[in-house]
ZADO-372885 format. One record per atom (N, C-alpha, C, O): residue in one letter; x, y, z. Coordinates in steps of 0.05 Angstrom, whole numbers, plus 32768, in hexadecimal, padded with zeros to 4 digits. Example, Ala and Ser with C-alpha at 12.3 -4.5 7.8 and 13.67 -1.06 7.14 Angstrom:
2
a81087F8E809C a80F67FA6809C a81087FBE809C a811D7FBE80A9 s81017FD3808E s81117FEB808F s81028001809D s810C801780A1 
***
This chain:
290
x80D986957F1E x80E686817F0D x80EE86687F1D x80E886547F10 x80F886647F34 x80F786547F4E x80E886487F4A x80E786337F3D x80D586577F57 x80B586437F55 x80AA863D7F44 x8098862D7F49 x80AB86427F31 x80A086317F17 x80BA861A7F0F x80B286037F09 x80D1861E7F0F x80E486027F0E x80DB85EE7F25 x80DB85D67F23 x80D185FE7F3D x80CE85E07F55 x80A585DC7F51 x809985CF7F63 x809885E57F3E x807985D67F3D x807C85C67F2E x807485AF7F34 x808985C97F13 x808785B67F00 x809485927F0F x808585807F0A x80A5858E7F19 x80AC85727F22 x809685677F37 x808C85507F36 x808F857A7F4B x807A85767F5C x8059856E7F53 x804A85607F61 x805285787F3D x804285727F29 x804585547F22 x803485457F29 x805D854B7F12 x806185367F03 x806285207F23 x8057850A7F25 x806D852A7F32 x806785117F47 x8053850F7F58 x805784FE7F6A x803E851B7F57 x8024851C7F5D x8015850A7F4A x800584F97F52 x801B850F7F28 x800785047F18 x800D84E37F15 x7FFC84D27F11 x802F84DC7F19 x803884C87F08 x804A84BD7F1C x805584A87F16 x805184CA7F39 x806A84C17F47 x806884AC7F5E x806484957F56 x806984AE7F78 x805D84A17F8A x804B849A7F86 x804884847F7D x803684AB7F89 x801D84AB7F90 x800F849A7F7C x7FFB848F7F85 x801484967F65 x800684827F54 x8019846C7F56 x8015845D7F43 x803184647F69 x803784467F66 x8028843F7F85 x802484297F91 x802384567F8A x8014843E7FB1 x7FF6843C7FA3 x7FE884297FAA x7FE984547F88 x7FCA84457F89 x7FD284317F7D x7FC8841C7F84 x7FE284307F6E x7FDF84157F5C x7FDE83FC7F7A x7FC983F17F80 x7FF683F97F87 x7FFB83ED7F9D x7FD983E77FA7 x7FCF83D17FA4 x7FCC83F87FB0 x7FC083F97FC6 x7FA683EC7FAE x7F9583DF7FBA x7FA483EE7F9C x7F9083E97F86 x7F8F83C17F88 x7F7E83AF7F8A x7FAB83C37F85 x7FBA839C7F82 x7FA683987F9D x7F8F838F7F99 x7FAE839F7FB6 x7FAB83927FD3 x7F9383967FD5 x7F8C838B7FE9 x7F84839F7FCD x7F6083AC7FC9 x7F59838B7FC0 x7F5283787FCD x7F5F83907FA5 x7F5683767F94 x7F5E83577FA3 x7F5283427FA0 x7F72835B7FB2 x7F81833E7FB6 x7F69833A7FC8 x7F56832C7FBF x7F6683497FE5 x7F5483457FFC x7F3A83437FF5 x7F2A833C8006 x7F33834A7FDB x7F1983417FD6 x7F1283267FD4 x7EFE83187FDA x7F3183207FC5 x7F2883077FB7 x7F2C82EA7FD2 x7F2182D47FD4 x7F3D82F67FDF x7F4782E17FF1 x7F2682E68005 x7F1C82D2800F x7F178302800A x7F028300801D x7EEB82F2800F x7EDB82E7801F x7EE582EE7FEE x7EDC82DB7FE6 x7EE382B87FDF x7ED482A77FD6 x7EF482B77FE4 x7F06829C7FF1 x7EFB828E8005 x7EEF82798006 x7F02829F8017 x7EFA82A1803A x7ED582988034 x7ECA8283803C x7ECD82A5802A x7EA082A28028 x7EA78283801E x7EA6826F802C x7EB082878002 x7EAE825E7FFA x7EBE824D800C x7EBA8234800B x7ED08257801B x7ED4823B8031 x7EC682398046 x7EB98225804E x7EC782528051 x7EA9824B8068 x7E96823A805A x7E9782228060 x7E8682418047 x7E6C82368042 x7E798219803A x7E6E82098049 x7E8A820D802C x7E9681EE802B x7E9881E88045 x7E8F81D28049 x7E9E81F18055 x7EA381EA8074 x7E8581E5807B x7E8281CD8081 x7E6D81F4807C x7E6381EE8088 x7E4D81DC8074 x7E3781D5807B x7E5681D78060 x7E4C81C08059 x7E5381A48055 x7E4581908053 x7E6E81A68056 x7E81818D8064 x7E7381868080 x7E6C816E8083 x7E7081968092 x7E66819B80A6 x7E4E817D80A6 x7E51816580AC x7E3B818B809C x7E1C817B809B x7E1E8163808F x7E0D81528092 x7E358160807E x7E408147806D x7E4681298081 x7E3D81128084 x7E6581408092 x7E6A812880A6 x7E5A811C80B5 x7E60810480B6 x7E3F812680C7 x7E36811880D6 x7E2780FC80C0 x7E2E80E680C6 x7E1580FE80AC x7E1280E7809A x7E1F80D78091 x7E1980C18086 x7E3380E38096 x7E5080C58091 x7E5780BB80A2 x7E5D80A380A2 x7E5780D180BC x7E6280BD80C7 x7E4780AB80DD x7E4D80A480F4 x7E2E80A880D2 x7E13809D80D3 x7E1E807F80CF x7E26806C80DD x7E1C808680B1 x7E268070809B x7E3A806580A0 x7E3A804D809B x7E4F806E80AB x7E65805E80B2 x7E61804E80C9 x7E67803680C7 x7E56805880E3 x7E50804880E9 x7E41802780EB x7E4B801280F3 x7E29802C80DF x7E1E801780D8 x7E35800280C5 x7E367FE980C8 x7E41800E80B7 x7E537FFC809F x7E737FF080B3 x7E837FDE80AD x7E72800380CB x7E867FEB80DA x7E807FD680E5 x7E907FC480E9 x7E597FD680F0 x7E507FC080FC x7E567FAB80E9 x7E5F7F9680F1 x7E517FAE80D1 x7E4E7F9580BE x7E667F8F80B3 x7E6B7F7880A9 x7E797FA280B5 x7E997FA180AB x7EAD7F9080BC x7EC17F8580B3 x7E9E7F9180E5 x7EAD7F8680ED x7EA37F6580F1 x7EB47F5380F1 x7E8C7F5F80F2 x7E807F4C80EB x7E8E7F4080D0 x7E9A7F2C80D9 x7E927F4180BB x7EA37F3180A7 x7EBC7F3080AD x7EC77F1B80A5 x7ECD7F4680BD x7EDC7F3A80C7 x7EE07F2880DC x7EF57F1B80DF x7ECD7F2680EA x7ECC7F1480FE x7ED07EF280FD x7ED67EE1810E x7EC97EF080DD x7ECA7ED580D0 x7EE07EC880CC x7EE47EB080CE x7EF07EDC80C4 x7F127ED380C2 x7F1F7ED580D4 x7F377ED680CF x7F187ED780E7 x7F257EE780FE x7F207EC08109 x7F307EAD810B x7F087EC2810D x7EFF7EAC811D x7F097E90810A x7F157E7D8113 x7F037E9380F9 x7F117E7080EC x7F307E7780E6 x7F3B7E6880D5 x7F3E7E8B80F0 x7F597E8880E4 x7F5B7E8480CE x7F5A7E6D80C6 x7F5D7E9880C1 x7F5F7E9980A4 x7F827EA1809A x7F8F7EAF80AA x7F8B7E9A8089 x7FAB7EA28088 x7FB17EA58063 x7FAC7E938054 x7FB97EB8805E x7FBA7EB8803D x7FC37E9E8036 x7FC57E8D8047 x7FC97E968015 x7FD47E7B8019 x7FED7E78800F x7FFC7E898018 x7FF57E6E8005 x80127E688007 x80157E767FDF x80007E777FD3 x80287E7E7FD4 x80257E8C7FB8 x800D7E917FB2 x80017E817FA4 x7FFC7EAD7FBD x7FEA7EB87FBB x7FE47ECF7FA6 x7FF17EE47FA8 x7FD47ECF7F94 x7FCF7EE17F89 x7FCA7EF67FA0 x7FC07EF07FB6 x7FD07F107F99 x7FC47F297FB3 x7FBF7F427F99 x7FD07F4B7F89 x7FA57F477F9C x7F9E7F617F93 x7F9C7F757FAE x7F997F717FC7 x7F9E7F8B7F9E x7F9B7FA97FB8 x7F847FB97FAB x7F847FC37F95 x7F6F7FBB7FC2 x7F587FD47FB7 x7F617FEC7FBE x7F647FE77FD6 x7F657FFA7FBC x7F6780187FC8 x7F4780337FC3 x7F3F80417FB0 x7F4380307FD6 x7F2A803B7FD3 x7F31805A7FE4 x7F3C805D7FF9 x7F25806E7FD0 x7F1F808E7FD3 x7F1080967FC3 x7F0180867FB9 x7F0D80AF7FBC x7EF180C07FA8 x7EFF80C67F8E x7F1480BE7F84 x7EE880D97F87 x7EF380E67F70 x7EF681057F7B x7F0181147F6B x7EEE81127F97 x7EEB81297F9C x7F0F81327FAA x7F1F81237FB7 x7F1181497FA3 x7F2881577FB7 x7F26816C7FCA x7F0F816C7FD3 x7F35817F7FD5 x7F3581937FE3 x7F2E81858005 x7F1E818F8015 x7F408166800C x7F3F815E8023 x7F5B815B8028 x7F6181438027 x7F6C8168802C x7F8281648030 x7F90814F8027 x7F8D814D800F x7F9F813D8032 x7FAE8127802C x7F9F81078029 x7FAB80F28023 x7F878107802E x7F7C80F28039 x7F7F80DE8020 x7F8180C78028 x7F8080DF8009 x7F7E80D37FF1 x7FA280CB7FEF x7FA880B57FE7 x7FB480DC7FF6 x7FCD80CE7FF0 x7FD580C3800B x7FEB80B9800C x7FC780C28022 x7FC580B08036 x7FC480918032 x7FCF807E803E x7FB480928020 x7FAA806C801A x7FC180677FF8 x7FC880507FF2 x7FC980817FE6 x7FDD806F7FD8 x7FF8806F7FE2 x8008805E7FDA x7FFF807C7FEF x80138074800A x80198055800A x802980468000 x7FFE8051801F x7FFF8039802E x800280258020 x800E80128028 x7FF680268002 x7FEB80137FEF x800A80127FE7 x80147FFC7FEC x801A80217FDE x802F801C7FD7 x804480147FE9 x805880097FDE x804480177FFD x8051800B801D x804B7FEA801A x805A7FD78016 x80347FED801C x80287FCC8013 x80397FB67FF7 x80467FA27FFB x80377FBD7FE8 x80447FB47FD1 x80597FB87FCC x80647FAE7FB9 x80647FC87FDC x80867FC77FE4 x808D7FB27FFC x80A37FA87FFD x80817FAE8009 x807E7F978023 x807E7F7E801B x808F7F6E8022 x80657F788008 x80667F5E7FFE x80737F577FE6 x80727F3F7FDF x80827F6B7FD4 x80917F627FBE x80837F647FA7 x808C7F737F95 x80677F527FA2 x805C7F507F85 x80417F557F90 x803D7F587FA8 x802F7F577F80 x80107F507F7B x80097F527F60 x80177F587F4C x7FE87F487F64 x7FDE7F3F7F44 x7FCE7F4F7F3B x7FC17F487F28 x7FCA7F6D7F47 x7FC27F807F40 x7FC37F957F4F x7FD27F997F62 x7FAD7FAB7F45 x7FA67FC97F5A x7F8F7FD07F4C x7F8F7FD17F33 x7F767FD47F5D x7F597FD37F53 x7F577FF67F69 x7F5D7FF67F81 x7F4E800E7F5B x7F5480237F65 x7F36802C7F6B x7F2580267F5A x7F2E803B7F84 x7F0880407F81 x7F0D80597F7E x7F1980607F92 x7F0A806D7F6E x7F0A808C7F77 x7F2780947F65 x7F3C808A7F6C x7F2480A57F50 x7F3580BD7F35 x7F4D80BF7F44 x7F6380BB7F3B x7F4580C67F64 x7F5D80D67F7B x7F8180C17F7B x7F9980C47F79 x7F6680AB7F81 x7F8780987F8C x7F8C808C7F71 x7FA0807E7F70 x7F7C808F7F55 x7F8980817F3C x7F9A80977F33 x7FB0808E7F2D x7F9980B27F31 x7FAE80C17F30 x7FC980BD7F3D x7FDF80B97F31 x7FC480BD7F59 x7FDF80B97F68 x7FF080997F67 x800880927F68 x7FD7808B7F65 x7FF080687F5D x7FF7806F7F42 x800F806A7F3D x7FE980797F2B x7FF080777F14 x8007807F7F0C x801480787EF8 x800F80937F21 x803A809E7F26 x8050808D7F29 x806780927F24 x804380737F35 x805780667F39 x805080467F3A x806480377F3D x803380397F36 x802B801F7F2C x801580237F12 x800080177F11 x801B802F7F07 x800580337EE6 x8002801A7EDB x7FEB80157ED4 x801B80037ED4 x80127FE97ECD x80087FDA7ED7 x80027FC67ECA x80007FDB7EF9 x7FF17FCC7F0F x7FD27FCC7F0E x7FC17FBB7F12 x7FD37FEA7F06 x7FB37FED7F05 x7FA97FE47EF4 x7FAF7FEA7EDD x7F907FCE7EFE x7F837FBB7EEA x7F677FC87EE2 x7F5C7FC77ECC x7F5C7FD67EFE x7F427FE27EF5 x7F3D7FF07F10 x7F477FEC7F26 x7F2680037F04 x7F2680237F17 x7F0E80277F11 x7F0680217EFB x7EFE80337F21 x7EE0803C7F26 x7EE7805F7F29 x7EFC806A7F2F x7ECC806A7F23 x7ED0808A7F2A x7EAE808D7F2F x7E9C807D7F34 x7EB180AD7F2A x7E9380AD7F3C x7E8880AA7F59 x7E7280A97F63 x7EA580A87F64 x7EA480A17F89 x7EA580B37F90 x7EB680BE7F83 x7E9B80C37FA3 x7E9E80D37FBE x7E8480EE7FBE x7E8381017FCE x7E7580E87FAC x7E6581027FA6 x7E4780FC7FB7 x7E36810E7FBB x7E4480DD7FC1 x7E3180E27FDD x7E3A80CB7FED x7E5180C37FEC x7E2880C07FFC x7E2F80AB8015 x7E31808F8002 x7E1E80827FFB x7E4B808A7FFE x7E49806C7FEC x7E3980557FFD x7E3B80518015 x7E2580427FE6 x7E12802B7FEB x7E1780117FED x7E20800A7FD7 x7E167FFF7FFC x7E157FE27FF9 x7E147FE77FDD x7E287FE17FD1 x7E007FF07FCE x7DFA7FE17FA8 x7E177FEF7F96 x7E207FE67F81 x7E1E80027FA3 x7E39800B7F95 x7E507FFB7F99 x7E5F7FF77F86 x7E557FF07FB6 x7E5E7FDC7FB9 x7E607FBB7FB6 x7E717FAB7FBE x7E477FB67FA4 x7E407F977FA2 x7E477FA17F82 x7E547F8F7F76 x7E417FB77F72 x7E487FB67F57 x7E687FB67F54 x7E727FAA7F41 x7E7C7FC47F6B x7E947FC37F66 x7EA07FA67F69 x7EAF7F9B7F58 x7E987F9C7F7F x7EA07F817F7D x7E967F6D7F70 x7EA07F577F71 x7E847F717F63 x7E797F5F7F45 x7E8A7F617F2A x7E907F507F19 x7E927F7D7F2A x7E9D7F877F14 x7EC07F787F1B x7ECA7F677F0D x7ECA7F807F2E x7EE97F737F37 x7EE77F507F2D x7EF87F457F1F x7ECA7F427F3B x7ECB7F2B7F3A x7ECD7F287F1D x7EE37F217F14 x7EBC7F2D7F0E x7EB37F287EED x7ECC7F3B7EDB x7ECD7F3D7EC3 x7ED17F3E7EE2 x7EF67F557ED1 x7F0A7F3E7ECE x7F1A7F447EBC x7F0F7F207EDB x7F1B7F147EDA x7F3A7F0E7EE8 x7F4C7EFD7EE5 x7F347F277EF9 x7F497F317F0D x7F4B7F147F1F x7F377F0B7F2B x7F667F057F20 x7F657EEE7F31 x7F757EF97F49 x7F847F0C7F47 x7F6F7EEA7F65 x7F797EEE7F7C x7F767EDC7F8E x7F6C7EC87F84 x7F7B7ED77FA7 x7F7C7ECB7FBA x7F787EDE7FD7 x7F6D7ED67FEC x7F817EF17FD4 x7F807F047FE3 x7F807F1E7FDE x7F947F277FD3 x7F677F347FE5 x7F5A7F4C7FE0 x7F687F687FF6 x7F627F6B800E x7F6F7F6E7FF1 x7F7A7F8B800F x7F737F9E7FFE x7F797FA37FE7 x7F5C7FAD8017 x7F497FBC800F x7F5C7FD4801F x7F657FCE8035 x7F617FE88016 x7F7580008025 x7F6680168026 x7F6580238011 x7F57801F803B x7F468034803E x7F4A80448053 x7F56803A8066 x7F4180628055 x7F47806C8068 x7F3180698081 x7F19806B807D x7F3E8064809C x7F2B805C80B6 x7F2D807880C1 x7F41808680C4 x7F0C807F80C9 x7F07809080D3 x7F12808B80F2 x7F0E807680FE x7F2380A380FE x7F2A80A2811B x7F1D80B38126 x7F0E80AC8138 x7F2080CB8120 x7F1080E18133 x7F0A80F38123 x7F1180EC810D x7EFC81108123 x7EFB811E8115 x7F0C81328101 x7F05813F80EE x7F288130810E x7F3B81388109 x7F50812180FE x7F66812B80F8 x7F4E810180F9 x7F6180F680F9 x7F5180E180EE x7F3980DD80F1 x7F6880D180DA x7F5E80B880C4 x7F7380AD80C1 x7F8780BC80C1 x7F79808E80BC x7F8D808380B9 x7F8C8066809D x7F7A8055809B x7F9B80668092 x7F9E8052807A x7FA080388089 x7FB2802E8097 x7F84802E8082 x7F82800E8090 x7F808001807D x7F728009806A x7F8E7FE8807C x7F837FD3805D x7F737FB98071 x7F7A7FB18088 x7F617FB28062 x7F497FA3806F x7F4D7F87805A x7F4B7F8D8042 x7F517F6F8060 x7F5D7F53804D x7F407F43804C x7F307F3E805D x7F427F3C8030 x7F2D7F298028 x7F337F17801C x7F347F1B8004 x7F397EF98026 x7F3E7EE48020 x7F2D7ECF8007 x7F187EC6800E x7F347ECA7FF0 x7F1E7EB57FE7 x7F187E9A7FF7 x7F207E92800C x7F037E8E7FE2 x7EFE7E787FFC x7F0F7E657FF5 x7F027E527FFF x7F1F7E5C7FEE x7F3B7E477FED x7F427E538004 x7F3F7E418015 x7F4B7E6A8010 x7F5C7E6F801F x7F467E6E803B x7F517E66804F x7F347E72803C x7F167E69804D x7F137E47804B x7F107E39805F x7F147E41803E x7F157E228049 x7F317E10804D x7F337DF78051 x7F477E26804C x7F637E148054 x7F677E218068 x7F807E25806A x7F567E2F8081 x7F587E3C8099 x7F4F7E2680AD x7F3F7E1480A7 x7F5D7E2880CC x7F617E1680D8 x7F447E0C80EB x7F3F7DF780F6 x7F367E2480E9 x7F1A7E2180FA x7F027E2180EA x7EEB7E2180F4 x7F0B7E2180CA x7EF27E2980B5 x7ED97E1980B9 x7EC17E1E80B9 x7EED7DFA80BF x7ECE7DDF80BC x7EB87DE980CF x7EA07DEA80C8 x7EC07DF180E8 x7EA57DFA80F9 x7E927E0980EC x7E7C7E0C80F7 x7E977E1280D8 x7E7F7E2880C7 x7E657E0F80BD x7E4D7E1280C1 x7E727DFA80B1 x7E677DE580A3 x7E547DF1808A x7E3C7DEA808A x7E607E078071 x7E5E7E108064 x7E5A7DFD8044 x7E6C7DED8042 x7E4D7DFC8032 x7E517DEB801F x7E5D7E00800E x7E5E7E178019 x7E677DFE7FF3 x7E797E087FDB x7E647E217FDA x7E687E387FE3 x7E4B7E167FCA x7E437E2E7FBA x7E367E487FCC x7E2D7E5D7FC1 x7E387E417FF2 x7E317E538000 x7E417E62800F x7E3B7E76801C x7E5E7E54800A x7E7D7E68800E x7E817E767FF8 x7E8C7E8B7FF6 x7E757E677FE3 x7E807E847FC9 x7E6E7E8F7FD2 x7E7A7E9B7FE3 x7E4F7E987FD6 x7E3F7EAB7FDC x7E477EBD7FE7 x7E4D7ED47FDF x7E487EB48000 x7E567EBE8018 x7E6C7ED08012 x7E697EE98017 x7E8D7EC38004 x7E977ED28000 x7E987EED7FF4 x7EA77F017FF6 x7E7E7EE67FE3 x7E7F7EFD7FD1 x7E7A7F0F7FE4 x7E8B7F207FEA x7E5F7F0F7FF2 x7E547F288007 x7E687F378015 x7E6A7F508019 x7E797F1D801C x7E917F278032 x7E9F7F3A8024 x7E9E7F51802D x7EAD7F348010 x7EB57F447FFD x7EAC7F617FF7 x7EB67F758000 x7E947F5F7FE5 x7E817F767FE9 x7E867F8E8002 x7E907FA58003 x7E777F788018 x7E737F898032 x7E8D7F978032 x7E8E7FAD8027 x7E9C7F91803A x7EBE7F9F803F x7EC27FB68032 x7ECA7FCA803D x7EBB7FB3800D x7EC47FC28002 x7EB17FE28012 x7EBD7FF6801A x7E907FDE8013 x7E847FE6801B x7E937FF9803B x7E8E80108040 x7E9F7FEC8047 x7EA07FF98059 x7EBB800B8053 x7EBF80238057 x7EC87FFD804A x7EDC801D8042 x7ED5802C8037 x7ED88043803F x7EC980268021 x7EC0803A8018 x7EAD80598029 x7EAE80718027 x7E9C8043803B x7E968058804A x7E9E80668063 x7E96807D8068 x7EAC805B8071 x7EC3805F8081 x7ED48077806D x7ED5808F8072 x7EDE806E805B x7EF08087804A x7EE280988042 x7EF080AD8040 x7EC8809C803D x7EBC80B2803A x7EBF80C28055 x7ECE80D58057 x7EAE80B6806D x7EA680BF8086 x7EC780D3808E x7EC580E8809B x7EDF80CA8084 x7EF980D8808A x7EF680E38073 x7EFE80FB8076 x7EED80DD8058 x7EF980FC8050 x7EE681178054 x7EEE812E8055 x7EC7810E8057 x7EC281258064 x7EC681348079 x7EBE814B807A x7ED58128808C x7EE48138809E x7EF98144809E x7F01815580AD x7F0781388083 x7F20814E8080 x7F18815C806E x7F2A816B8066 x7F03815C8063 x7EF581758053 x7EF981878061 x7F0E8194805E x7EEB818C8071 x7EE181968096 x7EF481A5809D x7EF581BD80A2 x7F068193809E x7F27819C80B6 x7F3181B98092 x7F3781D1808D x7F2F81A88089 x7F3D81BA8067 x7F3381D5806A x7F3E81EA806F x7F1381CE8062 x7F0D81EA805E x7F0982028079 x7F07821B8078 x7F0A81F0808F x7F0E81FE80A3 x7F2C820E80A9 x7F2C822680B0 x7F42820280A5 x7F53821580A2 x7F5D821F8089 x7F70822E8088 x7F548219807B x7F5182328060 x7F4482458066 x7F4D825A805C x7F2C82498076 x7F1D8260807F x7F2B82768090 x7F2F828E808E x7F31826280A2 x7F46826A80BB x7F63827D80B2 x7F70828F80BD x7F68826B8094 x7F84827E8083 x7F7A82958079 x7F8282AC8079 x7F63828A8070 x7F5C82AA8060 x7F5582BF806E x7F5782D48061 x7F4C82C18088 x7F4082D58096 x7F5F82DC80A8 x7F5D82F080B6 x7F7782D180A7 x7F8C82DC80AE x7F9C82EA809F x7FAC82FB80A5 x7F9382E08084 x7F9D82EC8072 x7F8C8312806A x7F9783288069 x7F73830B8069 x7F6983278069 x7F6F83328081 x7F72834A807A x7F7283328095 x7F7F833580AD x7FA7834E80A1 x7FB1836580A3 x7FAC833D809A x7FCF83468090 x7FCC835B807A x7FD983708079 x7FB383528061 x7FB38366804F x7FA483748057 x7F9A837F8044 x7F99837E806F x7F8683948074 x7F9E83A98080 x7F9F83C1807B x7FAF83998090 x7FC883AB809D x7FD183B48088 x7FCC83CD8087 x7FE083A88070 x7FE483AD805D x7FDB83C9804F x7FEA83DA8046 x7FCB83C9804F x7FB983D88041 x7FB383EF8045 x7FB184008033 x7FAF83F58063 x7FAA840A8074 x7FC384168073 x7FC6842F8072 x7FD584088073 x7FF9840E807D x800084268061 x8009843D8061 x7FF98415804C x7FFB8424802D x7FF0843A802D x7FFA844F8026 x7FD084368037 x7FC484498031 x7FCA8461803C x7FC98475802E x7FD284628059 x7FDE847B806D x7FF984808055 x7FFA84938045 x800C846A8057 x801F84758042 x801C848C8026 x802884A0801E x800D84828020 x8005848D7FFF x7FF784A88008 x7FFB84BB7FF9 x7FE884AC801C x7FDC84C5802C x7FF084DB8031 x7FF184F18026 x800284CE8048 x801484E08050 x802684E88038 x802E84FF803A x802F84DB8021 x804184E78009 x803684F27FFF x804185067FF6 x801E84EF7FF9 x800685067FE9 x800C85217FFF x801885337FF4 x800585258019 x8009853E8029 x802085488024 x80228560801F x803C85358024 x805685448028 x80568553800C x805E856A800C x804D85467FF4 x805185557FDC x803F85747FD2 x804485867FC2 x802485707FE7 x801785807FE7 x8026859B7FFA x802185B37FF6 x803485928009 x803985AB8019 x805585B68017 x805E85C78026 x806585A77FFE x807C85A97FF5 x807985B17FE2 x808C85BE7FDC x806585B07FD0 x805685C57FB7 x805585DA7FC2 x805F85EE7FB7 x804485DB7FE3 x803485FE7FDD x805186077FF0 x805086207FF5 x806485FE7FFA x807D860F8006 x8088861B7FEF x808E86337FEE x808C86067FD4 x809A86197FC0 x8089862A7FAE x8092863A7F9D x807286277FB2 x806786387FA5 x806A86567FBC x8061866C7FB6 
***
C-alpha cells in the first residue's frame, strides 16, 4: 500500500512535472538558435556582398573626387564669398537603402547643426527616403522637394544632371547651395561634409573672378555643371561610405550572432544535462519505492 501511494506522484511528475517544463525549455532554445544560426548565413552573405560592392564605389568615388575637387578649385581660386542677405538652400544627400548603421542620421545631424548655425534658409532639397524621414521630425515645412530611388547601384553623372535640372526648374531660389554628404575616410570611418555652391551673382561679385574673362551665358553654363558635378560627387562619395558601413554592419551582426549561438549552445547543453539528470533521479526514486 506504500508503494502504490509513492508510484502514483512519481508517475504524474514524469508525465507533466519537471521534465516537460525543461523539454518545453530546451524545445524554445532549439528554435531560438536556429533562427539566430539562420541570421548569422544572411549576414555573412550581405557582408560578403557589401564586400564586392565597396571596391566599385569606392572606383567611382574616386574618379568623382578628381572632378569634385577641380570645381572646387574655382572658388577657391577667385575667392568666392556668399553674398550679403543670401538665399541658402541645403541638399542633404543619402539613399533609400538601410541596415548601415548610423550613416544616414550622420548627414541630418549635420544638416540640422547647419541651420541652427545660420538661423534661416530658403529651403531643404532631400536625395534619398533615409534622410527625408529623419528631417521630416523636425524641418517637414523646409522640405521643398526630395528624390528617391537612390542607393540601389553606383549613382551617374545623368542622375545627377537630372537632379540638378529638376532643383533648377522647381523654382527653388538661392544664392547659395550646401550640399551635406557623407566623405568617405577609411574603411571603417565617414564624416558629414557639406560641399557650397555659389550662383553666379555671387561668382561675379568675387574678388579674382575677372581673370576667368567669362561672358554671362557661359557662367550660367558653367554654373550649372558645377552644380551638377558636386551634387554628383556626394552622391557618390555617400554611396562609396555607405557601402562600407554596410560592411562594418553586417560584419558585426555576424560576429553577434555566432556569439550568440555560442551562449545558447551552453545554454542548451546546460538544460539538456539538467532535464537528463531529473529524469534519472526520478527514475531511481521510482524503482527505490517500488
Amino acid at each position: 500500500m506504500f508503494a502504490a501511494t509513492r508510484a502514483q506522484p512519481i508517475a504524474n511528475v514524469l508525465s507533466t512535472g519537471v521534465q516537460a517544463r525543461n523539454m518545453g525549455t530546451l524545445r524554445e532554445i532549439q528554435l531560438r538558435l536556429n533562427a539566430i544560426k539562420n541570421i548569422g548565413k544572411i549576414t555573412k552573405s550581405m557582408k560578403m556582398i557589401a564586400s564586392t560592392k565597396v571596391s566599385k564605389a569606392q572606383r567611382a568615388m574616386e574618379s568623382a573626387r578628381t572632378y569634385g575637387a577641380s570645381s572646387a578649385s574655382i572658388y577657391k581660386n577667385a575667392n568666392t564669398v556668399p553674398l550679403e542677405n543670401e538665399d541658402k538652400v541645403y541638399i542633404v544627400s543619402s539613399s533609400d537603402r538601410g541596415l548601415c548603421g548610423g550613416i544616414h542620421s550622420s548627414v541630418a545631424k549635420a544638416t540640422r547643426r547647419l541651420i541652427a548655425e545660420d538661423g534661416s534658409s530658403s529651403g531643404i532639397v532631400v536625395l534619398g527616403d533615409k534622410a527625408k524621414n529623419q528631417m521630416s521630425r523636425t524641418h517637414r515645412g523646409d522640405i521643398q522637394l526630395s528624390f528617391n530611388q537612390i542607393g540601389k547601384a553606383i549613382p551617374t553623372f545623368a542622375e545627377a544632371c537630372a537632379a540638378a535640372d529638376t532643383i533648377k526648374t522647381s523654382g527653388i531660389k538661392f544664392d547659395t547651395a550646401t550640399i551635406i554628404y557623407n566623405e568617405f575616410t577609411s574603411a571603417i570611418a565617414y564624416e558629414a561634409t557639406p560641399i557650397n555652391v555659389y550662383s553666379p551673382e555671387a561668382m561675379k561679385a568675387a574678388d579674382a573672378f575677372a581673370a576667368y574673362e567669362m561672358d554671362d551665358e557661359v557662367l550660367e553654363n558653367y554654373n550649372e555643371f558645377l552644380f551638377a558635378n558636386n551634387i554628383y560627387w556626394g552622391l557618390v562619395e555617400g554611396h562609396a561610405s555607405e557601402m562600407s558601413a554596410k560592411r562594418t554592419a553586417m560584419e558585426n551582426a555576424t560576429k553577434n550572432a555566432g556569439e550568440m549561438v555560442d551562449r545558447l549552445t551552453m545554454t542548451y547543453n546546460r538544460s539538456r544535462q539538467a532535464a537528463i539528470t531529473s529524469e534519472l533521479v526520478d527514475i531511481i526514486t521510482g524503482a527505490s519505492a517500488l
